[in-house]
C-alpha positions as CSV (number, residue, x, y, z in Angstrom):
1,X,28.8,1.4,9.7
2,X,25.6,0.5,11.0
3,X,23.2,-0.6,8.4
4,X,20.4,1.3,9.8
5,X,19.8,4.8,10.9
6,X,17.8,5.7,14.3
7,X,15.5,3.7,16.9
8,X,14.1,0.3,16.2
9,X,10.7,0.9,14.2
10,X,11.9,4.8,13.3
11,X,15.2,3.0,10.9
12,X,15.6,2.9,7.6
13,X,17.5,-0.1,6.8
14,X,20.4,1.0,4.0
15,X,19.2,-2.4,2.1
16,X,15.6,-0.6,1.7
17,X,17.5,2.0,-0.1
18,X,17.6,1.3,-4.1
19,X,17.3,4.5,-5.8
20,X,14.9,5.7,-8.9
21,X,16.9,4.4,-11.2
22,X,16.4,0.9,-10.2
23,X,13.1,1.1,-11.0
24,X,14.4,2.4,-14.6
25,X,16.1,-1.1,-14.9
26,X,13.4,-3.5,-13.8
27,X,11.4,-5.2,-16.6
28,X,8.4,-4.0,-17.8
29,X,5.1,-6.6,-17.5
30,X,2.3,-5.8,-19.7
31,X,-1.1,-5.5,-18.5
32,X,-4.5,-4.6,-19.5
33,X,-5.8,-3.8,-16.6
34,X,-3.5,-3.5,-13.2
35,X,-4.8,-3.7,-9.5
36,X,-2.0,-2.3,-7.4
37,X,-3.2,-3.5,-3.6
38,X,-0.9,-1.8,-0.9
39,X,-1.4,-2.6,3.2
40,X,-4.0,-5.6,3.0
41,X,-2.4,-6.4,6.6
42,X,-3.8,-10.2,6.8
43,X,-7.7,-9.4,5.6
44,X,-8.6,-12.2,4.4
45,X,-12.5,-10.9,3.8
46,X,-10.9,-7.8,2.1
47,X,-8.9,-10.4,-0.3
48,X,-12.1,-12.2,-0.8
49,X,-13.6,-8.9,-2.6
50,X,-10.6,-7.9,-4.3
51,X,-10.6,-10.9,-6.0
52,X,-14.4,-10.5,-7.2
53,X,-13.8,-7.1,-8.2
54,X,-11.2,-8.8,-10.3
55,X,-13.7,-11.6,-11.4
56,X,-16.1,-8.9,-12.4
57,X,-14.0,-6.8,-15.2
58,X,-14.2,-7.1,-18.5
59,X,-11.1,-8.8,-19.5
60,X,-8.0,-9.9,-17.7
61,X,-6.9,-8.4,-14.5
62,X,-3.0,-8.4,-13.1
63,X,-3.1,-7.9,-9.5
64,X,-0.2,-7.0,-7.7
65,X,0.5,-7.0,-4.0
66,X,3.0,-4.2,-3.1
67,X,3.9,-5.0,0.4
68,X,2.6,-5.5,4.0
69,X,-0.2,-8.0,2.8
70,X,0.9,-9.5,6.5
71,X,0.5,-7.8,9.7
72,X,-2.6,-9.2,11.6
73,X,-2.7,-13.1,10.4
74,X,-0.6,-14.3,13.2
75,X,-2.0,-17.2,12.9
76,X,-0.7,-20.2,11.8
77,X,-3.6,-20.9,9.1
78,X,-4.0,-17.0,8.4
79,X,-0.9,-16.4,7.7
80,X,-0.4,-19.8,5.3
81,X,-3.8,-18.5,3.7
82,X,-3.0,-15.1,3.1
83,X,0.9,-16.0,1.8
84,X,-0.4,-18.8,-0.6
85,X,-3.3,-16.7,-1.8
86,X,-1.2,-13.7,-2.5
87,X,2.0,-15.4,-4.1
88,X,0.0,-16.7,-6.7
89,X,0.2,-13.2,-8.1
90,X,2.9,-10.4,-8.3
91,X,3.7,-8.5,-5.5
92,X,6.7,-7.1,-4.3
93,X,8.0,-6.6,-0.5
94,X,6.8,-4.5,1.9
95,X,9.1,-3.8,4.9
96,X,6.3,-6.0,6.9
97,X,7.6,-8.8,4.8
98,X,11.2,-7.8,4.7
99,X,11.8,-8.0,8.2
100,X,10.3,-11.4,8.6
101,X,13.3,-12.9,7.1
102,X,15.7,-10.8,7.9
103,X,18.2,-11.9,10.7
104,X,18.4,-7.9,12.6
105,X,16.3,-7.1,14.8
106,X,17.3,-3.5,14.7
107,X,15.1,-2.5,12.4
108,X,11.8,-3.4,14.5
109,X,8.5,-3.6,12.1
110,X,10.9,-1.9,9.8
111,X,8.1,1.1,9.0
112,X,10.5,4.1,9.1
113,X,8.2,5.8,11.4
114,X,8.3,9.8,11.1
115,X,8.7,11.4,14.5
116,X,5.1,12.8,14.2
117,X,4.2,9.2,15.1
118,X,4.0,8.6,18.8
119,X,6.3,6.4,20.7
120,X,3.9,4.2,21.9
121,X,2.2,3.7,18.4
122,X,6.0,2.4,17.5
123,X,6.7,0.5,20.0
124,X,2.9,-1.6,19.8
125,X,4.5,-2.3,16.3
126,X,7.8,-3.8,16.7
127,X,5.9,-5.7,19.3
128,X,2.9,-7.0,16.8
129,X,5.9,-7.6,14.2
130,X,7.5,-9.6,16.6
131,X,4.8,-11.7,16.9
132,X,4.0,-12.4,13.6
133,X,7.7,-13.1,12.9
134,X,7.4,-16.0,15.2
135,X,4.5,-17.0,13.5
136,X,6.2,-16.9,10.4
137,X,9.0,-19.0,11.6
138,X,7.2,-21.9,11.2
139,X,6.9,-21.4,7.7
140,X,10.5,-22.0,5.7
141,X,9.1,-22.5,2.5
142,X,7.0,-19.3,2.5
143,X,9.7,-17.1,3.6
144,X,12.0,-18.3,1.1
145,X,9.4,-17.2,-1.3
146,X,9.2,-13.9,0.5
147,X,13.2,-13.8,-0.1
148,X,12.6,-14.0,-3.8
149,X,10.3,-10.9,-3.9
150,X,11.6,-7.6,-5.6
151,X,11.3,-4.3,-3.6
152,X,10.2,-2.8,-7.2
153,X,7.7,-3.4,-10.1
154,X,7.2,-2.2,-13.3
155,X,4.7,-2.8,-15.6
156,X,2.8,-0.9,-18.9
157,X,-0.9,-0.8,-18.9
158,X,-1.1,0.7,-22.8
159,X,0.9,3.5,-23.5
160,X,1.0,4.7,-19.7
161,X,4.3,2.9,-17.8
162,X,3.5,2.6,-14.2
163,X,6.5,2.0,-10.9
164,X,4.8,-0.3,-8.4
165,X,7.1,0.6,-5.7
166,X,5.6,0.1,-1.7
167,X,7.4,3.2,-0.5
168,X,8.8,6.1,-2.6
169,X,10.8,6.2,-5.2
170,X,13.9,6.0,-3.4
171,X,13.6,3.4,-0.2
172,X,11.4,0.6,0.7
173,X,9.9,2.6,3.5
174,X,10.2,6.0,2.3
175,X,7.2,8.3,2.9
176,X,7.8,10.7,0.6
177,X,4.6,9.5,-1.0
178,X,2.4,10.5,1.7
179,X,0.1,13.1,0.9
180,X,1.7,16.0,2.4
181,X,5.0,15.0,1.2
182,X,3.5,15.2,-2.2
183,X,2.0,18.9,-1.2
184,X,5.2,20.2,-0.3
185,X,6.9,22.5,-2.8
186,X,10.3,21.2,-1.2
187,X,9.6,18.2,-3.5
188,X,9.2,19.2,-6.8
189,X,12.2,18.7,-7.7
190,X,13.1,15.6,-6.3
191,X,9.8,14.0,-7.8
192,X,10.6,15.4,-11.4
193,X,14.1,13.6,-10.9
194,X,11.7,10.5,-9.9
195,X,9.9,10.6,-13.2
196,X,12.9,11.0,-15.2
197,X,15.4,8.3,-13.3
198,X,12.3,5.6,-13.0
199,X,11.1,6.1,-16.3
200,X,7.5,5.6,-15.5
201,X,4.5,8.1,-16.2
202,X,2.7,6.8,-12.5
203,X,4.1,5.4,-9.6
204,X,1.6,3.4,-7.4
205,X,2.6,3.2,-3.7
206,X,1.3,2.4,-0.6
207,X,2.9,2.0,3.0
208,X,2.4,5.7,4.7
209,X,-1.5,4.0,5.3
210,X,-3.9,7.1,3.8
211,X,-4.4,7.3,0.3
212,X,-3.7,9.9,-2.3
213,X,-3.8,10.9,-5.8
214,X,-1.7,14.0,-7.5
215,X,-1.0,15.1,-10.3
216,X,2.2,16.5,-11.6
217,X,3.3,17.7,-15.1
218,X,5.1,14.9,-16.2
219,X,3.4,11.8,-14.1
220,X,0.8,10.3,-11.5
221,X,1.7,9.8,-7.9
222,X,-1.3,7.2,-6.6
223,X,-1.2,5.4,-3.3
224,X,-3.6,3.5,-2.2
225,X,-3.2,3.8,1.7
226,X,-4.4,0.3,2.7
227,X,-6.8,-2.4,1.2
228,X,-7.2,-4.3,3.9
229,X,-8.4,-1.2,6.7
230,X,-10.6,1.8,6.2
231,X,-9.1,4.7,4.9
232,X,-11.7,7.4,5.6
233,X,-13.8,8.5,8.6
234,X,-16.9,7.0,8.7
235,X,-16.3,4.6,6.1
236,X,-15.5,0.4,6.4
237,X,-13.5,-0.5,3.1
238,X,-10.1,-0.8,1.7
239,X,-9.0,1.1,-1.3
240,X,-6.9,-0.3,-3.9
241,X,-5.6,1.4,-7.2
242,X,-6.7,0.4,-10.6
243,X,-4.9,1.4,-13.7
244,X,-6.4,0.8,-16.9
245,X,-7.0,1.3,-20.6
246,X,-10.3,1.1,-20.1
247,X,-12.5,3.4,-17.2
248,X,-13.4,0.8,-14.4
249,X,-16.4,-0.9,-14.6
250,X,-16.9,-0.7,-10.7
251,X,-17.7,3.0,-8.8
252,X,-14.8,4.6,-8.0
253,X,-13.9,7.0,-5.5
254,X,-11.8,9.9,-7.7
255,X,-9.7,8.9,-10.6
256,X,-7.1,11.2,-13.3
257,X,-6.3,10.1,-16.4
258,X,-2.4,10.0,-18.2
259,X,-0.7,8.7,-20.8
260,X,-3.4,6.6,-22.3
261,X,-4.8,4.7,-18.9
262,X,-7.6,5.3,-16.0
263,X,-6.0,5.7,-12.7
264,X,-8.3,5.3,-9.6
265,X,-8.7,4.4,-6.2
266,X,-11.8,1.6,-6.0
267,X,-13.4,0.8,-2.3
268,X,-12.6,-2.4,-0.7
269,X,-16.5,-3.5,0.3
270,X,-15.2,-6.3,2.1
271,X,-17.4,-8.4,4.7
272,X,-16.8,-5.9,8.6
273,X,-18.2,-8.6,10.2
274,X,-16.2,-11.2,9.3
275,X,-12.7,-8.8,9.8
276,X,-13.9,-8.0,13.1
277,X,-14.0,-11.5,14.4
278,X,-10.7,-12.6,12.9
279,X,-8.6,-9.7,14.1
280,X,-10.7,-10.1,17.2
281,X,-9.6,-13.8,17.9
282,X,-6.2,-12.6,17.3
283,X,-6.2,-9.4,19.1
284,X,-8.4,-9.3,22.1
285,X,-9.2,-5.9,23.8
286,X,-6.1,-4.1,25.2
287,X,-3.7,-6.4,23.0
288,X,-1.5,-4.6,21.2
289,X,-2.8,-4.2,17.3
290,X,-6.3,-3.6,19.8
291,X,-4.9,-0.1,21.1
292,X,-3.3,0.8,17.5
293,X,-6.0,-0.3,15.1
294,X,-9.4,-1.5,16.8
295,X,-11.0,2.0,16.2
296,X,-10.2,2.7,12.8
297,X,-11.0,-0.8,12.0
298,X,-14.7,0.7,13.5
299,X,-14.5,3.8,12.7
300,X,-11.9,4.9,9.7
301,X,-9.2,7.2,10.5
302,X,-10.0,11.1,10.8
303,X,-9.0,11.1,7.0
304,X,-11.1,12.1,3.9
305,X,-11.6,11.2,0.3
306,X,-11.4,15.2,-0.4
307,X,-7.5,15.3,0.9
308,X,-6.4,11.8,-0.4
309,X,-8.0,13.6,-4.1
310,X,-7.0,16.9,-3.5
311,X,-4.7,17.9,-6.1
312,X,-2.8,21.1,-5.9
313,X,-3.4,24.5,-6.6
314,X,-1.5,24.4,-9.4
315,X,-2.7,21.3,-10.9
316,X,-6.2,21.1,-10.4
317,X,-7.6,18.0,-12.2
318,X,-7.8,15.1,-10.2
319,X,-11.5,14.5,-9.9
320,X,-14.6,12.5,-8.0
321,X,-15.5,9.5,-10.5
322,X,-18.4,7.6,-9.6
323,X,-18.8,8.6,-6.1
324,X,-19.1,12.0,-5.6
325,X,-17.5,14.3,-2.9
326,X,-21.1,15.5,-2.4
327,X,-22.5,12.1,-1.7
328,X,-19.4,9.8,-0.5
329,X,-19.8,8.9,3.4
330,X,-16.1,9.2,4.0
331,X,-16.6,12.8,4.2
């Protein structure tokens, strides 16, 4: 049997697959406060502010990467940077990162696409992938140390236990953490199973690339779309979750409370200019991460902070924190 399902880029590799329960049996960390940073895709500017947001807290911060912090560094001395930066924390695959040392190539970028995406869109990324892989090639020691990363994470921040997973809650690449995955009544039961099988009270994610926060009876579902590219229209900043006994000390953009800790989604201020030029000198006009990514690096996606915070209808209390619906420019 083949171990993946469907077109290169579309698959879902059967070793993504690990199941709730796995999560259940990895071993808790303890933190005070945790920065779960999802889709940082080679920004090294947006690293640069993540780690003086960090810097800036009041007490110790755990930061950990949960996949994809590669994508754009293609080069040689952006991708060492980024890998040696980033490994000096936690952080747990992405499929980005699981496909540079793996020896298929049917898999492609390994994202799992949903056929919503277009075909071109796909194929731009098994190519950029493919490129970066070569890159990464010349880099033993740090995909060894790739190898060694776990697909899952689980830590306690307080009373609150939280599943650092870069998917769902089943597969590496799953995107049934996506925001209207989450709205779908279809669901419900499969993400009270979740809860149960993982044992956590919130599962951070990341990977589908738009944030969202909802809330459920028995849990948190937070992802944090990408740190490392704009998330809204209009807007020119990462997001990355925070989970915390304490409320953040930094503006956030909507927040919830459960089980004893803060969960919210903080912006990303890194330096624009700076991005621009990197990805720039990497991918020139009518390159291939150009056509996929250029405008929403300049613009944001057509994407707002009221749908990544909407919660349902029948669980109304996700809420603005210290930037406003009224007054954020991602609207």
């Amino acid at each position: 049997m083949s171990e993946t399902s469907g077109r290169a880029g579309r698959a879902c590799p059967l070793r993504y697959r690990y199941g709730a329960a796995a999560i259940g049996q990895a071993p808790i960390q303890e933190a005070r406060t945790l920065y779960v940073i999802g889709g940082l895709y080679g920004n090294l500017p947006a690293l640069d502010a993540i780690e003086a947001l960090a810097a800036a807290e009041d007490g110790p911060v755990t930061l950990c990467f949960n996949g994809d912090f590669n994508w754009f560094n293609v080069d040689p001395a952006g991708f060492s940077e980024i890998n040696e930066r980033v490994l000096r924390h936690s952080a747990t695959l992405g499929n980005v990162e699981a496909e540079l040392f793996s020896g298929e190539e049917s898999a492609g970028c390994g994202c799992a696409y949903p056929e919503d995406v277009g075909d071109a869109f796909v194929e731009r990324s098994n190519r950029i992938h493919a490129r970066l892989k070569v890159t990464a090639a010349r880099f033993p020691d740090v995909l060894q140390r790739l190898s060694a990363l776990p697909m899952v994470a689980r830590f306690r921040v307080g009373g609150c236990r939280v599943g650092v997973v870069h998917g769902d809650a089943d597969s590496l690449a799953g995107w049934r953490f996506d925001a209207k995955a989450l709205d779908a009544s279809e669901n419900g039961i499969w993400l009270k199973e979740a809860f149960h099988d993982a044992q956590v009270d919130v599962f951070a994610s990341s990977h589908t690339c738009l944030p969202a926060l909802r809330r459920f009876a028995n849990g948190r579902v937070i992802n944090n779309g990408a740190s490392g590219l704009p998330n809204f229209h209009g807007s020119r900043h990462g997001v990355l979750t925070r989970i915390g006994i304490a409320p953040p000390v930094h503006a956030a953009l909507y927040g919830s409370v459960f089980a004893g800790a803060q969960v919210h989604a903080l912006p990303v201020a890194y330096d624009h200019a700076a991005w621009e030029a990197r990805f720039l000198a990497n991918w020139p006009p009518e390159s291939d991460a150009w056509q996929s990514y250029y405008r929403r690096i300049m613009d944001g996606p057509d994407y707002s902070v009221r749908t990544a915070a909407m919660a349902s209808s029948e669980y109304p209390e996700c809420y603005a924190a210290g930037v406003s619906f009224a007054n954020s420019t991602a609207l």
